[in-house]
N, C-alpha and C positions, 0 to 999 in steps of 0.2 A: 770601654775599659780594656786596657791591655789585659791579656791572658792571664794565666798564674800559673802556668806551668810550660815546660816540655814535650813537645811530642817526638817520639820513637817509636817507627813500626808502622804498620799499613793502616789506614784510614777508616778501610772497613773491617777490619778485624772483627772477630766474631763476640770478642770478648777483651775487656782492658783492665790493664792493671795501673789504680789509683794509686801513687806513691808521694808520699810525706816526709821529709829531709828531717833529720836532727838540729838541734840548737847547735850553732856556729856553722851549721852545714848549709848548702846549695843543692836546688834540684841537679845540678852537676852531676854530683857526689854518685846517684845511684848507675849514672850511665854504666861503668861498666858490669853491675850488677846485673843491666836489663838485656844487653845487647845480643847477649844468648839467651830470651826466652823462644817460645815458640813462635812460628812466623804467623801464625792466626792470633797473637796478640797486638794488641795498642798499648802502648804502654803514656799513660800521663804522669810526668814527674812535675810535682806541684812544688811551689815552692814562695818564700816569704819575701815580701817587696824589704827594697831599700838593703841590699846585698853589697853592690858593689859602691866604691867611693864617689860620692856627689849626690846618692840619692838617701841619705841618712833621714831627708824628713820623710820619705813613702815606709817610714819605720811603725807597723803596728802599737797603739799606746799601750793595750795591756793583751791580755789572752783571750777577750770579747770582741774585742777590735778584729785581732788577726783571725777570727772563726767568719765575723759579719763582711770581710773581704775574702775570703776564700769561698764560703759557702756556695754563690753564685755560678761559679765557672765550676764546683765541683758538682753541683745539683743538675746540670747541663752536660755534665760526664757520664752520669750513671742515666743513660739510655740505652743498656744493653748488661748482657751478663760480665760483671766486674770481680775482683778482687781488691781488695781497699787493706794496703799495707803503711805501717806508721813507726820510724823507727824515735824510741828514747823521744821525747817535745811530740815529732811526728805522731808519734800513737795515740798521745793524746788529743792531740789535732784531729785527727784521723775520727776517731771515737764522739768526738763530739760532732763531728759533722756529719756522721752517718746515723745521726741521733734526729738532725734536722729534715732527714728524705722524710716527704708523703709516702704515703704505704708501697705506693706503686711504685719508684724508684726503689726502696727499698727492699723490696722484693728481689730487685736484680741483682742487690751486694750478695754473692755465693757463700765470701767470706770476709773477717776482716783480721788481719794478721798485727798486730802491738807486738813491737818488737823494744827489745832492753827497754823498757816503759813504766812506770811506776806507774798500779792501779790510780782512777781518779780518787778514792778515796786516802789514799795516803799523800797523791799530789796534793788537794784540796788542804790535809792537816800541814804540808811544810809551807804551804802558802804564808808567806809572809807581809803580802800585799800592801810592799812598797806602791812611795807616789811616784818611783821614778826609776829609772834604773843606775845602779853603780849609788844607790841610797843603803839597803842590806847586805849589798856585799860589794867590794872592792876592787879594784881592777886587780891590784896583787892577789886577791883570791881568785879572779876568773881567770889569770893566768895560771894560777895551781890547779886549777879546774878542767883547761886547757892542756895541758900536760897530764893530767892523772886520768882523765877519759881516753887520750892517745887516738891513731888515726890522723896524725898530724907527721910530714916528715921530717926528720930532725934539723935540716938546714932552713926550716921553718923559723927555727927559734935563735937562729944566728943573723936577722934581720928585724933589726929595732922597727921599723914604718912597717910589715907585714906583721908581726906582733903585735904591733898599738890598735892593728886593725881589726886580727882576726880575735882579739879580747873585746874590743869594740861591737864586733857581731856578735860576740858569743854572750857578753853583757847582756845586750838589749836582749838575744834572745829569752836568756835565762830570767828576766824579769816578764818574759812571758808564762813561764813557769810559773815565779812568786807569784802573779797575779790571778793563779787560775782558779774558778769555781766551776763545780760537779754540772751543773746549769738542767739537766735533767735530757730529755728528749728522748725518743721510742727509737728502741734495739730490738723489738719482739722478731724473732724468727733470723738474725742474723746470727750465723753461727761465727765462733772467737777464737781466735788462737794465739797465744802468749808464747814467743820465743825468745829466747835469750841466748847469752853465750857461757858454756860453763865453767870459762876464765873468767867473768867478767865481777869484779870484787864491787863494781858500782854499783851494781843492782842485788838489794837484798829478797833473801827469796820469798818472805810475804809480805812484800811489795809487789810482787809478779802475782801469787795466787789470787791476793783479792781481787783480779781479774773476774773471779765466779761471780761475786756479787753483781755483774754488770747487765746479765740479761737471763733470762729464761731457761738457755739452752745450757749444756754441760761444756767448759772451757776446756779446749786440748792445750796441755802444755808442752810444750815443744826444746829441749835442751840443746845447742849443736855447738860441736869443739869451738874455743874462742876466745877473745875477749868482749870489750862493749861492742866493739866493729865487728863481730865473728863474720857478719855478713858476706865482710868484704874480703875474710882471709883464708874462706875454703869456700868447696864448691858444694857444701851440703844444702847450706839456705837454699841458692839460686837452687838447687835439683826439687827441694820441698815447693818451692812456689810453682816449680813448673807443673807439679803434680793437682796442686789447687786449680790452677788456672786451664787445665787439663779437664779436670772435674768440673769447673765452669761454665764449659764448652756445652756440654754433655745438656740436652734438653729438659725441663721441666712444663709438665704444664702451668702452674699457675705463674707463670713470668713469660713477658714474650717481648719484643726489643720497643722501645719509646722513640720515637724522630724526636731529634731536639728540636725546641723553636728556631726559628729564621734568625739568624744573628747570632745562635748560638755556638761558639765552636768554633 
C-alpha cells in the first residue's frame, strides 16, 4: 500500500511528530509549519487519499473508513517517542487513532495536541450521518463554509474549476465529520492538549473543554493569537510544539524505541 503521509526531516530522528491535515486541507498544508522544527525530529505529515483530481474514488466512504486506512501506516509510526498533532477533522483523526495503539506503542505518544477541534463528544451529537456526501449540506453551503473558516487565498475564489474543486474536497471531507462516532479505544496515560486560536469565531469554547472527558490525565488548554489557522499566522504554535517535542526527546524509563516490522516505513 502506498504510504499516507509525507516525510520531512532525518530518518533517524530521535523522535517524530505525527501530523493530521484539516478538512479541504493536504499533508502539504503543514510543510511550512514543520520545516523549522528541531533537526532531531521526523516529522510525518499524514494525510487523506483521493486529494488531487482523477483519484476521487481512493475517497474514504465515511469517518471508519478513513481511520481503518490510516491506522496501519500510523501504528508503524509510533516506534519511538512521538507527538501526535491533529488540526479541526485532523484532531479527531488523530484521537481516534491513538485510541487504537497496543499499550506499547502507546506508551511512546509523549503527547497528543487537538487543534481548533470540536471534542468527540459534541462531534458525535452534530453527526448527522448522511449516506453521502453533498446529501446534508450543499455545495453552496460548503462554499460558505470555505470562505468562513478562511486560509484560503483570495484569488482562490476568482477561479470557477479550483472552486468546484476545493468545495469538492472539502465536501467529502466534511461528511467525514457528519459521519463520525466516538468508537471508543484506550487513551490511558496519554497526556492532551487542546489548542485553538483566540480569533477563531468557528470553535465554540465548550466544544474545546470537553476535551477533559477524554482520558484520565488533566487536559492543558492552550489559547494562541489567531483565527481557525492561528497555526499558520504566528510563530507561537510552531515555538509551543517545539517545546513538546523537546520534552519528548527527554528519556523515560518505561518507553524505549520499537524497530518497525520489515516492510514497514
Amino acid at each position: 500500500m502506498t504510504a499516507a503521509f509525507l516525510r520531512v526531516g532525518p530518518t533517524e530522528a530521535l523522535t517524530r511528530l505525527l501530523a493530521f491535515h484539516h478538512a479541504g486541507g493536504s499533508a502539504t498544508a503543514y510543510l511550512p509549519f514543520v520545516r523549522g522544527l528541531r533537526a532531531e525530529t521526523e516529522s510525518l505529515l499524514f494525510g487523506l487519499p483521493g486529494r488531487d483530481e482523477g483519484e476521487e474514488a481512493l475517497r474514504p466512504t465515511d469517518f471508519e473508513d478513513a481511520v481503518d486506512r490510516l491506522a496501519p501506516d500510523f501504528r508503524a509510526a509510533v516506534d519511538r517517542p512521538c507527538v501526535v498533532f491533529g488540526h479541526s477533522l485532523g484532531g479527531l483523526l488523530a484521537h481516534r487513532l491513538v485510541g487504537t495503539l497496543p499499550d506499547d506503542r502507546r506508551a511512546l505518544v509523549r503527547t497528543v495536541v487537538v487543534s481548533a477541534s470540536a471534542s468527540p463528544r459534541h462531534a458525535a451529537a452534530a453527526a448527522t450521518m448522511p449516506a453521502a456526501p453533498f446529501v446534508s449540506r450543499t455545495r453552496a453551503s460548503v462554499l460558505e463554509d470555505l470562505r468562513r473558516f478562511g486560509g484560503c487565498p483570495p484569488e482562490l475564489f476568482e477561479d470557477p474549476e479550483l472552486v468546484a474543486h476545493f468545495v469538492d474536497v472539502l465536501g467529502h471531507d466534511l461528511h467525514l465529520a457528519d459521519t463520525y462516532t466516538p468508537g471508543g479505544g484506550d487513551h490511558r496515560g496519554v497526556p492532551y492538549q487542546v489548542w485553538y486560536g483566540t480569533e477563531d469565531e468557528t470553535s465554540a469554547t465548550d466544544a474545546l473543554s470537553d476535551w477533559a472527558d477524554c482520558g484520565p490525565d488533566p487536559v492543558v488548554v492552550r489559547g494562541f493569537p489567531g483565527g481557525h489557522f492561528y497555526l499558520f499566522e504566528r510563530p507561537d504554535a510552531g515555538s509551543a510544539l517545539q517545546e513538546l517535542l523537546h520534552k519528548a526527546a527527554a528519556p523515560r524509563p518505561a518507553a524505549s524505541a520499537i524497530p518497525a516490522s520489515e516492510g514497514e516505513l
